[in-house]
N, C-alpha and C positions, 0 to 999 in steps of 0.2 A: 653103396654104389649110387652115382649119380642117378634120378630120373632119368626118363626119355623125354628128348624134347616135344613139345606141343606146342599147337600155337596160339596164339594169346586169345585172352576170351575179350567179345567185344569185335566191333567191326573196326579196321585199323583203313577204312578207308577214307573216312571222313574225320578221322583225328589221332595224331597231329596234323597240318596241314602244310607240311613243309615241303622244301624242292626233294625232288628226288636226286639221289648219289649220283646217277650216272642215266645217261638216254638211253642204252642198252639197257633191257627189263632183266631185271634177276629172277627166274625163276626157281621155289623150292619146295615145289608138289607136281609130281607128275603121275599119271595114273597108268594101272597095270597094262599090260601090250594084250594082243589076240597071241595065236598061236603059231604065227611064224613073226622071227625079228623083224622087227622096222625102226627108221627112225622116226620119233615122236615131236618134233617139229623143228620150224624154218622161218626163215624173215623176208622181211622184201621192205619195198619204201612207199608209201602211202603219196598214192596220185593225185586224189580227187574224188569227188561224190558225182554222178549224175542219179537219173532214170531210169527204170526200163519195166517192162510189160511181160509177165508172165506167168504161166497158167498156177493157181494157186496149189501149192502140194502141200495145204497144210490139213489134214484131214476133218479135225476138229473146228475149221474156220466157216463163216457162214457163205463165204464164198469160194471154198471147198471146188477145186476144177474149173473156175472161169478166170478167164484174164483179167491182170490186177496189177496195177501202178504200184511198184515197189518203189523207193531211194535203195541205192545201190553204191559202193564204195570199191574202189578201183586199186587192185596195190599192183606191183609192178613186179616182181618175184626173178631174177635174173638167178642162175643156177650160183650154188655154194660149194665151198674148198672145204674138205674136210683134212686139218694140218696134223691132228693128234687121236689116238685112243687112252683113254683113263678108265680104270676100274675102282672101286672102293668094296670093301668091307664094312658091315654094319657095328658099331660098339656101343655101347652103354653110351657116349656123347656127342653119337650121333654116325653120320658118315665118315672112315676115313682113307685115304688117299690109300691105295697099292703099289700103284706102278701106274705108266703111263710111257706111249712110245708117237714119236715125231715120224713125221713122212720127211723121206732123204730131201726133195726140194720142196723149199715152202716160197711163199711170196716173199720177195724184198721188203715187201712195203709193210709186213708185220714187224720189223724191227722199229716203225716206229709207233708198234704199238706197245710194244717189249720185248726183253733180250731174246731173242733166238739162241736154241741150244746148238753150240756147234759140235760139238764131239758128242757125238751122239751115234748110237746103233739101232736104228727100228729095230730089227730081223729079229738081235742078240734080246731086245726089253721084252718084243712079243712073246716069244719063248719063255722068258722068265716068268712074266703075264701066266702063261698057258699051266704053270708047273705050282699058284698060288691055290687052293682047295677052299678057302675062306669068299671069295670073290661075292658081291650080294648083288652089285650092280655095276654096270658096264654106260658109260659116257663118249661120246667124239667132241671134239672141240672143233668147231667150223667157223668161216669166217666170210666173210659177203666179199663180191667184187665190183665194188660202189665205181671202177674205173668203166665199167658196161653201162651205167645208169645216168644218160645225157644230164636229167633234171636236178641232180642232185650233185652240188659241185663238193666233193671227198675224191680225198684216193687215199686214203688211212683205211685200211678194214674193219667193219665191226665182229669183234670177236664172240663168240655165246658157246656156251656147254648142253651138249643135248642129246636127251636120254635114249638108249635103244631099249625099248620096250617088245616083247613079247617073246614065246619059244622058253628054252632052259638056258642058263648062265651062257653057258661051251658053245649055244645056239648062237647067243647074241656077241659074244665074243670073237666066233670066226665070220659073222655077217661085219662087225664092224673092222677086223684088219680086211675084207676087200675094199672097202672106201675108202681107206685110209691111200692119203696121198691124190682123191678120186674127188670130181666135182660130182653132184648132186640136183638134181630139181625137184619142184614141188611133188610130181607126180610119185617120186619114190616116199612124199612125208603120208599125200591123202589123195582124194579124185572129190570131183564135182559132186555135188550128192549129199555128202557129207559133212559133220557138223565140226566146229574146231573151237577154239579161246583163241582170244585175241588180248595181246598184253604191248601195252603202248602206256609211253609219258605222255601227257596231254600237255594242250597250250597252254603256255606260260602268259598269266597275267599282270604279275608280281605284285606289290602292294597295294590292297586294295583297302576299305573301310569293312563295317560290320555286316552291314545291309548285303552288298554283293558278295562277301564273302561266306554268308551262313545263311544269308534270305532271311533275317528275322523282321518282324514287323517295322513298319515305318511309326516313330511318335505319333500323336495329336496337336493338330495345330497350335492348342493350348498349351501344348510345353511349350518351355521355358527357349526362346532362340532357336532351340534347334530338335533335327524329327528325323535325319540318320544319325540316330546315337541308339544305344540300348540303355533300358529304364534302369537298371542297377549293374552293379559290376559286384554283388554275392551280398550274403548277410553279413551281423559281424560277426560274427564265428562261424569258421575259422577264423582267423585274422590277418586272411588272405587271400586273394582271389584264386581261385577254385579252376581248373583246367576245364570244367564243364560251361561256363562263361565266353558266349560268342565274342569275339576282339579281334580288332583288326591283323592283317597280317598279309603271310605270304598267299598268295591265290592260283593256284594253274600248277602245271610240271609236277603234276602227281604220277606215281606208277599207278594205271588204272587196269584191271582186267576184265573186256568183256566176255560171257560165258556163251557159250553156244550157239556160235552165229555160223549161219551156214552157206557151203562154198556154190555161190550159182554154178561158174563157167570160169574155164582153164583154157587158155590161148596162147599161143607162141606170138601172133602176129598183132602188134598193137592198134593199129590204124581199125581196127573192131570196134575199139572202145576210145579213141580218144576223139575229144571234140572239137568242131575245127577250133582252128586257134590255140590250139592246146588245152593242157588243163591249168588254172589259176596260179602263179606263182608256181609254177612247174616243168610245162610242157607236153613232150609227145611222149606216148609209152614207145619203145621199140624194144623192150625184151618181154620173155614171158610173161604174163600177166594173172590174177585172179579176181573174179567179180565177187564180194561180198554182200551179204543181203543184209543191209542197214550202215550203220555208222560204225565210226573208228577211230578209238582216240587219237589224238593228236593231230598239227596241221600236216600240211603238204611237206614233201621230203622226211617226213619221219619215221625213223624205222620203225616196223611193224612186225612182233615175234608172234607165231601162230606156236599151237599146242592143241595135242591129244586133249579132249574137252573130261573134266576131269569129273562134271556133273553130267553128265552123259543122263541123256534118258532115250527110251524106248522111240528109234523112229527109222520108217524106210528109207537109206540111202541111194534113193533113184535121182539121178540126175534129171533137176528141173527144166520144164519146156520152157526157154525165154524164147518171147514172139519178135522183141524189136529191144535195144537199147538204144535211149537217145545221142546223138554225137552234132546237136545245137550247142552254139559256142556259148561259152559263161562268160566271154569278157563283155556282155551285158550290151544294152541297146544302143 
């Protein structure tokens, strides 16, 4: 019998460093639910960075309860369609597919993301669903409505798979047929407080040299013409250059994922958080919104998948005191 899959030993984040397949983040670890079903994450489209002042809730920090200049990241969270339920079974190679059943009306506009099933039965597949005893894990397939999102010119959906975590199999399975066919907001994924992954492709550089691609040292004026070069390209043996050899290449539009970053503030009304003028190659939020405390990969309009944080460590989810966010304009002096 095959192994069970694992995953590669080694960090795979800094090598290869090549584009990523697709702007939609693949996710293929998600971590266990609490005790009643939820869904385990959501996306939105990344606004912009400002400021803002808030009392520190980090217990271990030396400025532990006084006000404190964070950077802050801004994504814009408009409610999600949920088009599909899918189940799988676990096997020796891994996960595989059950069943899976369509909501009667889906968006138009997912046909051009691919073929929509027409002859199709919810009712008749959930049933079938309900009647499998093997079932390990329970999935919705959801899809954004980029047509609410002024700043971001799309009207194609972005499609993602995402897991319902927590409760027993039967639990998570009749939590996911009532959304089926049902939009969704953030507040049903997490609340303010709380800590999440953030999984975003990042800017794209494209071909760069050695130095900004790896940071490796600059020569000595004494070499030879030139001082962005690296000093060797391997021994001779092998008699080959070696994958471990910094070289030029591709730079940016990596899948990146940040671990545990946590949700300041949840808002319906944008005009809270945006700056005059809007925000940089963006604009004005006008739907939902979430404040993030720090950065996020990628630039402006990029989608942003959040997730159940899978490093999770020990901490109070109280919803921090912010005193002020700044809403000074960034198109500069």
């Amino acid at each position: 019998m095959a192994k069970k899959h694992h995953p590669k030993r080694g960090s795979r984040g800094y090598s290869p460093r090549v584009r990523a397949r697709r702007e939609v983040p693949r996710l293929s670890t998600w971590p266990e639910g609490g005790e009643k079903p939820k869904i385990q994450g959501f996306a939105g489209y990344k606004a912009g960075m400002t400021h803002a002042f808030v009392v520190d809730y980090r217990k271990s920090s030396t400025t532990a309860g006084q006000e404190v200049r964070v950077p802050v990241t801004v994504v814009e969270t408009p409610p999600m369609k949920v088009a599909a339920v899918r189940v799988y079974e676990e096997t020796a190679y891994g996960l595989r597919t059950l069943g899976e059943a369509w909501a009667k009306k889906l968006d138009p506009r997912l046909r051009d993301r691919f073929p929509i099933p027409k002859k199709h039965n919810p009712t008749k597949a959930l049933k079938e669903m309900e009647k499998k005893e093997n079932i390990s894990d329970v999935r919705v397939i959801m899809h954004t409505i980029p047509e609410k999102v002024s700043g971001v010119p799309k009207k194609v959906p972005d499609v993602m798979e995402v897991r319902i975590g927590g409760g027993t199999v039967p639990e998570r399975l009749e939590y996911a047929k009532g959304l089926l066919g049902k939009e969704v907001s953030f507040t049903d994924f997490t609340r303010p407080g709380h800590m999440v992954d953030v999984i975003a492709v990042t800017k794209g550089k494209g071909f760069q040299g050695h130095v900004k691609r790896w940071g490796v040292k600059l020569l000595t004026h004494k070499n030879s013409k030139h001082r962005r070069m690296i000093g060797t390209a391997g021994p001779w043996r092998p008699h080959f250059t070696m994958p471990t050899v910094p070289q030029a290449g591709q730079t940016g539009y990596h899948q990146r994922t940040e671990y545990n970053k946590r949700v300041l503030k949840y808002g319906d009304n944008g005009e809270e958080v945006t700056p005059a003028g809007g925000f940089l190659h963006y604009g004005v939020v006008k739907n939902p919104y979430v404040v993030l405390h720090g950065s996020v990969p990628g630039p402006a309009k990029r989608l942003v998948r959040f997730r159940d944080p899978v490093r999770a460590h020990e901490y109070e989810p109280v919803e921090p005191e912010i005193v002020y966010i700044s809403k000074e304009s960034k198109q500069g002096v």
